[in-house]
Every structure is written in C-alpha cells, then in structure tokens.
C-alpha positions, 0 to 999 in steps of 0.5 A: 807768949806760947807762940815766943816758946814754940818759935824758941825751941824750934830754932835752937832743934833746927840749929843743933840739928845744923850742927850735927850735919856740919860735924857730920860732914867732917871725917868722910872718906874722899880721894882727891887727885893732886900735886904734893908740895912744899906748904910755903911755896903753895902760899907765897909762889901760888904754885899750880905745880911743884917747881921740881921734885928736887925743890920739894925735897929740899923745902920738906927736909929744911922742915917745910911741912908737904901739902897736897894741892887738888886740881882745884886749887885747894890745899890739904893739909896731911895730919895724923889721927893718933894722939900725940900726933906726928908729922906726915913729912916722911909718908909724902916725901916719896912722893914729893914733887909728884901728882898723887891720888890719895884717898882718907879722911877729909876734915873741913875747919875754919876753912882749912882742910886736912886729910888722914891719909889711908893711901897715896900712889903716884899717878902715872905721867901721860906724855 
C-alpha cells in the first residue's frame, strides 16, 4: 500500500511538472519569417502565397481577419495581449499580400497558434 502512495504522489509531481513546461513554452519570444494573407483563402485555397496584394486587401476589408503563413506552412493567428482585445487587421494591413518578418510572443493551443505582435517589416524582394 505504501509503494500505491509513493507511486501516486510521483505521477501527479511528474504531471504538474508537465504542465508547468507546457504552459511555460507559451508566450516565448519568436520571429518567424512568412506571407500575410487573408485566414479563408490560407484554408479553403491551401495558399502557399497571397493570390496578390490587392486580393488580400479586398478580403481584410470585407472582414477577413489576416494571418500569417510561415515557410512551413504554419498559420499564426495575430491577437492582441490587452483585454478587451482588438482586431490586428489595421496593424497587417500595410503589409498584406507581402512576405513578412515578424517577431512576438507565440502561444500554441489545441493546435492552433497565435502571435502578439511586437514588430513586423516587409522583407525585401530578391528578383
């Protein structure tokens, strides 16, 4: 019975420990290197770039929120870390349709990823 109780309390310390790795991994400064484009054409056209800058304008004006498509394929979402929060539309829209560096905190969450935007600049074009 003592060995239940050791056994026990060990894999709940080893699971709170888990959790605190986890969660600490969340908020972690990062740049990531990528394309701003409209969230429904990154979905439902599986852009590996924006149609056109023009395109991604349209869509963020109509209320598309803008994401942020990594080299890797991964979508960040832009959020604010102020509550209430607001929209990041008006922060990307300058740079919409455009490859991107941005740096910020990235969060992960149920598979999703988000980023609070400290600074975004267009990468030049290499043509």
């Amino acid at each position: 019975m003592h060995i239940r109780r050791v056994v026990a309390k060990l894999a709940f310390a080893l699971g709170f420990v888990a959790i605190a790795f986890a969660a600490a991994g969340n908020g972690q400064p990062r740049t990531i290197n990528g394309y701003v484009l409209d969230s429904a054409c990154t979905f439902t056209k599986n852009l590996k770039k924006p149609v056109s800058a023009q395109c991604a304008v349209a869509c963020a004006k109509a209320g598309s929120p803008l994401v942020i498509l990594s080299g890797d394929g991964t979508i960040y979402w832009p959020i604010a870390d102020a509550t209430p929060s607001s929209g990041q539309n008006e922060k990307l829209l300058p740079f919409a349709g455009q490859r991107i560096t941005v740096t910020g905190k990235v969060f992960d969450r149920g598979g999703s990823r988000a980023i609070v935007i400290d600074t975004i600049q267009a990468q030049l074009s290499s043509k």
